[in-house]
C-alpha positions in Angstrom: 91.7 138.4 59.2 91.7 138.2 55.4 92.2 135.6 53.2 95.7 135.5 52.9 96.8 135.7 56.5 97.6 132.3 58.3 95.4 131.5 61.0 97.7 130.3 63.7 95.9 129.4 66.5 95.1 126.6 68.4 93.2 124.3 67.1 91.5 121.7 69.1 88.8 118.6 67.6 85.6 118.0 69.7 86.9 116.9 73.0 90.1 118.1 73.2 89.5 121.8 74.7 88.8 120.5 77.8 92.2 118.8 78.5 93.5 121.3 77.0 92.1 124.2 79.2 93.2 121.3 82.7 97.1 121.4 81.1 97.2 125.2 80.4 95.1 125.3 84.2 98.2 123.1 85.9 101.1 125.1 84.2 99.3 128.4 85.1 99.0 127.2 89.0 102.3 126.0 88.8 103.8 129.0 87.3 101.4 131.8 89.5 100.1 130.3 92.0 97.1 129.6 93.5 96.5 133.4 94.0 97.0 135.2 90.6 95.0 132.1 89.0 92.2 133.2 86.8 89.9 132.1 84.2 91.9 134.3 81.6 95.1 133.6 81.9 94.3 129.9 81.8 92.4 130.7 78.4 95.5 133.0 77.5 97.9 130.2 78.3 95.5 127.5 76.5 95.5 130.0 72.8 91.3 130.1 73.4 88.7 132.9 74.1 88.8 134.5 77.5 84.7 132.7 77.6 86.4 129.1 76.5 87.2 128.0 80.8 84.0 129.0 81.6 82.1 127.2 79.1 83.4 124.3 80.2 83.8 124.8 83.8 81.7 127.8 85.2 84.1 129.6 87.0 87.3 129.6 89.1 86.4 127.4 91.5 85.3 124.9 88.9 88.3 124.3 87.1 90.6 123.9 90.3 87.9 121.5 91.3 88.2 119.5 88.1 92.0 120.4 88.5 92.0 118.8 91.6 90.1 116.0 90.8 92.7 115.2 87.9 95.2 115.4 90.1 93.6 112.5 92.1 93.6 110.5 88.9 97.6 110.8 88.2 97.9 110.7 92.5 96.4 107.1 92.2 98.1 106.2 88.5 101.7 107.4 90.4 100.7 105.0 92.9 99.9 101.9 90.5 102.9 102.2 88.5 105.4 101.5 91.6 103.0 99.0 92.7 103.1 97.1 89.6 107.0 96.9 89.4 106.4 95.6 93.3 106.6 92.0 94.9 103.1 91.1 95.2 102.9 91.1 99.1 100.8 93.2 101.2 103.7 94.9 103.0 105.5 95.6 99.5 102.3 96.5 97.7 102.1 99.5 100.6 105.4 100.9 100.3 105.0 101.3 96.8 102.3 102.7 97.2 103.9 105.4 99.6 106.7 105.8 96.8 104.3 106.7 94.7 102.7 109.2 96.6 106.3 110.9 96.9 106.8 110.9 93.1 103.3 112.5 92.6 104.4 115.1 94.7 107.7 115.9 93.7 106.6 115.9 89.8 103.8 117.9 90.3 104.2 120.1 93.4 101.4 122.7 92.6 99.0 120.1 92.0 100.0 118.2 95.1 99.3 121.1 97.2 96.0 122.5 95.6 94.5 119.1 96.2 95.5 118.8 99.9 96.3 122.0 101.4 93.7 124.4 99.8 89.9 125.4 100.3 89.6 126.6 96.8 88.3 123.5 94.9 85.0 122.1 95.9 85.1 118.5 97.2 81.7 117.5 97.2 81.6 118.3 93.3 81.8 115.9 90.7 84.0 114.9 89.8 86.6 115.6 92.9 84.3 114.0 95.3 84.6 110.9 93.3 88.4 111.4 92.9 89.3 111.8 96.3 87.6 109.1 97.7 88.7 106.9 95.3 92.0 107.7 96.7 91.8 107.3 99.8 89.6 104.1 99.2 93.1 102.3 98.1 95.0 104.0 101.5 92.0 101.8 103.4 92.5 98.9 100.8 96.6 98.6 101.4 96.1 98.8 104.9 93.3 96.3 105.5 95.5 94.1 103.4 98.3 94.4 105.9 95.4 93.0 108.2 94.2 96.3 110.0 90.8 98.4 109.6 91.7 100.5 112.3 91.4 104.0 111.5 94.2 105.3 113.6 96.6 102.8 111.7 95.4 104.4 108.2 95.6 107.7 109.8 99.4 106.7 110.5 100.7 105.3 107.1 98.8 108.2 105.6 100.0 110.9 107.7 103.6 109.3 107.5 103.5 109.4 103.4 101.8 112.8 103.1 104.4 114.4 105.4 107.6 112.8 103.8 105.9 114.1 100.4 105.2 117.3 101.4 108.4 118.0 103.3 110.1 116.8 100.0 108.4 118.6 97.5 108.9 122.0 99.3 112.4 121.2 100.0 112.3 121.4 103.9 113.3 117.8 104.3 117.0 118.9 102.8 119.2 116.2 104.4 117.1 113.9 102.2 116.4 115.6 98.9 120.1 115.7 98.7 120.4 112.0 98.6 120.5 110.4 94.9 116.7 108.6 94.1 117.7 105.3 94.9 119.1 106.4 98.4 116.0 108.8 98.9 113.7 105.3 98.0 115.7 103.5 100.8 115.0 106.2 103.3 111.5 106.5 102.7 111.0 103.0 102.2 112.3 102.4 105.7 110.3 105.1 107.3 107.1 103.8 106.0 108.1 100.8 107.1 108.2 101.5 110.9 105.1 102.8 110.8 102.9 100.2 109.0 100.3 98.2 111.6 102.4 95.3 113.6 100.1 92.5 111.7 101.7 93.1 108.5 105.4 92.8 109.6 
């Protein structure tokens, strides 16, 4: 490059490349797939060297593991944001919590499925390990507020609002992705709600 010609690309301040390379890593999984995704066309996607994703994060499996552990972060962060425009109850607390977990995976439905329906990222690497447990730490939380520890009734609510999500995000659940939001809030809201433990009705 000489003098004169513009240097157009990316440039990221000390910090930055790493989020950077996770956001080009998302829209390449979303866009590809889990299959054609690669090292280099993240770094393609992201404007950086082809060596830039592996600086930061070894190889393939390392960056769908951080990618998967991010996703954890916005999982629990979809969660808290319905929870916060909740009543403060145990029983409302939950169901927002279960709306949340349906607008996770609806907004980000390649995300949603690398973090609980593939063997490519490594869970017991930081920092997924970490992530997920964090997220299923406030599944046992919501729950025990509702007064149950039992692990059959977290395995219900959680089996109830992963299959609702995941039925909705790949469009199999089609009587009810064709409702408006509100209606489709109703509906899940109400199935939730027949499954949560008998002590916090």
């Amino acid at each position: 490059m000489t003098e004169t010609e513009p240097d157009d690309r990316p440039r990221y301040h000390h910090g930055d490349l790493q989020a950077a390379l996770l956001t080009a890593g998302e829209a390449e999984l979303a866009e590809a797939g889990i299959e054609a995704f690669s090292l280099r066309s993240v770094a393609r996607r992201a404007g950086v060297s082809h060596a830039a994703p592996a600086h930061h994060f070894g190889d393939v499996q390392g960056l769908l593991s951080a990618l998967a552990a991010e996703g954890f972060r916005l999982f629990l962060d979809a969660q808290m944001v319905r929870q916060a425009k909740a009543a403060p109850d145990a029983q409302s607390q939950m169901l927002a919590a279960g709306l949340g977990y349906v607008d996770f995976a609806l907004a980000r439905p390649a995300l949603f499925r690398l973090m609980f329906a593939s063997n490519r990222p490594l869970f017991e690497s930081e920092p997924l390990r970490p992530a997920s447990e964090a997220a299923f730490r406030h599944l046992e939380q919501g729950v025990a507020a509702l007064g149950s520890n039992d692990p059959l009734d977290i395995a219900a609510v959680w089996a109830t609002a992963h299959g609702i999500s995941d039925l909705l995000a790949s469009g199999r659940l089609k009587p009810m992705s064709a409702l408006a939001p509100e209606a489709r809030d109703a509906a899940v809201t109400e199935i939730l709600r027949r499954v949560l433990p008998d002590r916090g009705r």
